[in-house]
C-alpha positions in Angstrom: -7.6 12.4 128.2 -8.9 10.1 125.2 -9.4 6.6 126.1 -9.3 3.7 123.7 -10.2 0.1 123.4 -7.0 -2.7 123.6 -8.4 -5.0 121.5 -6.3 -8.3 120.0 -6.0 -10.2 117.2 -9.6 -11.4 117.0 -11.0 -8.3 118.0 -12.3 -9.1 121.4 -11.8 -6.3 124.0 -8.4 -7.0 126.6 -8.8 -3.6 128.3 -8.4 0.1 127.7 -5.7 2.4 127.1 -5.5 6.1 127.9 -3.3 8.1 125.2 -1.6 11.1 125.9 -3.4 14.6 126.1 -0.7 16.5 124.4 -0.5 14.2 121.5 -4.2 12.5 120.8 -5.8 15.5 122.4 -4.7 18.8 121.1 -6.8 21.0 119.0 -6.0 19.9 115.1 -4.1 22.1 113.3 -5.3 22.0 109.3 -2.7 24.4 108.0 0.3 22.5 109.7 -1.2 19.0 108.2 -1.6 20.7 104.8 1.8 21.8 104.4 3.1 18.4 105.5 0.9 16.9 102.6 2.1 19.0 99.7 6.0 18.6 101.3 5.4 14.5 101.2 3.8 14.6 97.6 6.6 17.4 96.9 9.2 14.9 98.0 7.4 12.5 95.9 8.3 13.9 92.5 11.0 12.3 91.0 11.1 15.7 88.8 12.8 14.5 85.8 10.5 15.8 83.0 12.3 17.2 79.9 11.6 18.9 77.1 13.1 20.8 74.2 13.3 24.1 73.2 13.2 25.4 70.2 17.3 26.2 70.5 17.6 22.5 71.4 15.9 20.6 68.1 17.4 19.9 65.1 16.8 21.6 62.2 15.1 25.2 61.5 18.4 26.4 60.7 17.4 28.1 57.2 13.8 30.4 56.4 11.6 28.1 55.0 10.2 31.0 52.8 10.9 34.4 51.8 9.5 37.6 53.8 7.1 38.9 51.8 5.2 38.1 48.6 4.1 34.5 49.4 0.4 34.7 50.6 2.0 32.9 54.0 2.2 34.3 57.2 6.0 35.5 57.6 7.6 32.3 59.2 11.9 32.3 60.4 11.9 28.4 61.3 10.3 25.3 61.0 11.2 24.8 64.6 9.1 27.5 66.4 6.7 26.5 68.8 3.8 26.8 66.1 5.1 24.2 64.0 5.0 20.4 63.9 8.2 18.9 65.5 9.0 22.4 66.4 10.2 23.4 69.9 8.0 23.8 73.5 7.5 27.1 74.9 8.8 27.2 78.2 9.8 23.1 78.3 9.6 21.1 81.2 13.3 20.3 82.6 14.3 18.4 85.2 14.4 20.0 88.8 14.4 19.1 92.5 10.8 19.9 93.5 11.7 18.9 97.6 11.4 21.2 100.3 12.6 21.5 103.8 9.7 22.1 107.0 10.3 23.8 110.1 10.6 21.0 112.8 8.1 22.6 114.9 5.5 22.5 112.2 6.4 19.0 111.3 6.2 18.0 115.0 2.5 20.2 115.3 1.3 18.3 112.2 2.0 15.1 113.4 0.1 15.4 116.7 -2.7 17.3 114.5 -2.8 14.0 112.6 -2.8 12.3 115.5 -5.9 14.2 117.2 -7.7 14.2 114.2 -7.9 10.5 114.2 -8.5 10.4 118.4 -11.7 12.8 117.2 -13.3 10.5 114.8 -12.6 7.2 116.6 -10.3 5.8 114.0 -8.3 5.1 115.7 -7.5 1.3 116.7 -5.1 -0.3 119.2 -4.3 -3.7 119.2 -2.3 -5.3 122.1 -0.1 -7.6 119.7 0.2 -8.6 116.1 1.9 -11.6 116.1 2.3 -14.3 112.9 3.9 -17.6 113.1 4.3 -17.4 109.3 4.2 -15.3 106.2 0.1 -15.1 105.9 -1.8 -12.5 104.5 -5.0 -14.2 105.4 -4.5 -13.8 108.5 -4.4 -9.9 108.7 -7.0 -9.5 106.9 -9.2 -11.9 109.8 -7.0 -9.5 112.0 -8.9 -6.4 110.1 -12.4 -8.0 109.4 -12.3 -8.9 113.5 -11.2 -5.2 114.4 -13.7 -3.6 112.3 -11.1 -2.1 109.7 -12.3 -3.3 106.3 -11.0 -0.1 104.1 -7.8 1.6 103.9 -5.7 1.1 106.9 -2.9 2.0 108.1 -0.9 -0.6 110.8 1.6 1.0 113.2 4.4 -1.0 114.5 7.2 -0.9 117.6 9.6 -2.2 115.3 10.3 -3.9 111.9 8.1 -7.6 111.7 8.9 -8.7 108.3 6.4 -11.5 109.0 3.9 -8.4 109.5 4.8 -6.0 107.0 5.0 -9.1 104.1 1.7 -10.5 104.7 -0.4 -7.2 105.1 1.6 -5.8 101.3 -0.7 -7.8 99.5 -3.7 -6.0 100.5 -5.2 -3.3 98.4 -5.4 -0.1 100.6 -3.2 -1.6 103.5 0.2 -0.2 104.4 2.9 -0.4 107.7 4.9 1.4 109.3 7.3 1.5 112.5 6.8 4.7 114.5 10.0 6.2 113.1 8.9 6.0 109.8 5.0 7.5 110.1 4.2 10.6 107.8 0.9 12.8 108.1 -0.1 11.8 104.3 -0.1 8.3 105.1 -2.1 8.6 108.4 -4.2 11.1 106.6 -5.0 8.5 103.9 -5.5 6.1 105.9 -9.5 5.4 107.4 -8.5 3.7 110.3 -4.8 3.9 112.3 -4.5 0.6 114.2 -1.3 1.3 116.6 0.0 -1.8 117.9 0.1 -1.0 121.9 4.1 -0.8 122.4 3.8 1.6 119.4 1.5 3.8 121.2 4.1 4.0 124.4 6.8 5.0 121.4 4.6 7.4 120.1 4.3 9.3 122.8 7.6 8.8 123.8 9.0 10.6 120.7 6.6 13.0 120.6 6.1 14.1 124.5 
């Protein structure tokens, strides 16, 4: 079973922690965690690109010139595609690029993601965060003490708005609660630093 440092707030060492097999252990599956990535940035899309056709502009109703006898290529409207302020071949129009994944594939990339973090020892756990105001200088001595000083992504138990405020001002630094994690975002992230009643949660969930 993986075992990882319980480090605090100023990054000295309060024990260790040993994290589930099934979850932080498994074999990482890249095809599960793939799929979950393009079904987050699918989700993502707001899709409301639009376009028109050459049906839907004004104008083009007449031939601009006769058929034959010109010296110009034959033209039947100044709204074809080929033409300025004419239509767009096959135009963008607004659609609902979302799609639905199997739970067990969700629930597979998640512990990939998981694993794959356990692997490379980027993963952090801290025994509390815990701010007696709105700071955000105080999470980022929080990250320079824990040895996080890139993109990072903080797990919490539940919603701290003390937390979550203070670390939104940091380039590269998001939260979230264990109910809200995704695989892009853990992905993303180069270090996860799971809060330690987070890490009981986790594997609670996903047992």
């Amino acid at each position: 079973m993986p075992s990882v440092k319980v480090v605090d707030m100023k990054g000295s060492q309060m024990g260790d922690i040993t994290l589930s097999d099934s979850i932080f252990g498994i074999e990482p599956n890249a095809a599960a965690m793939h799929t979950l990535v393009v079904n987050y940035l699918a989700n993502q899309r707001q899709g409301t690109q639009s376009a028109l056709t050459r049906s839907e502009v004004r104008g083009g109703g007449k031939k601009p010139w006769r058929q034959k006898g010109t010296g110009h290529a034959r033209q039947g409207s100044i709204r074809a595609p080929q033409w300025t302020k004419g239509g767009v071949v096959f135009a963008p129009k607004p659609r609902d690029y979302s799609f639905s994944v199997n739970k067990k594939v969700r629930r597979l990339a998640m512990k990939s993601a998981f694993s794959s973090k356990a692997q490379d020892n980027d993963i952090i756990v801290v025994d509390s965060i815990t701010l007696d105001d709105y700071k955000t200088k105080e999470i980022v001595k929080m990250l320079e003490a824990i040895g996080s000083t890139k993109k990072a992504l903080i797990v919490l138990p539940e919603v701290d708005k003390k937390v979550i405020k203070s670390a939104s001002n940091i380039p590269g630094v998001k939260t979230a609660q264990v109910n809200e994690l995704n695989v892009y975002d853990m992905l993303n992230a180069d270090k996860l630093i799971i809060v330690k009643a987070a890490v009981e949660k986790i594997e609670e969930v996903y047992k």
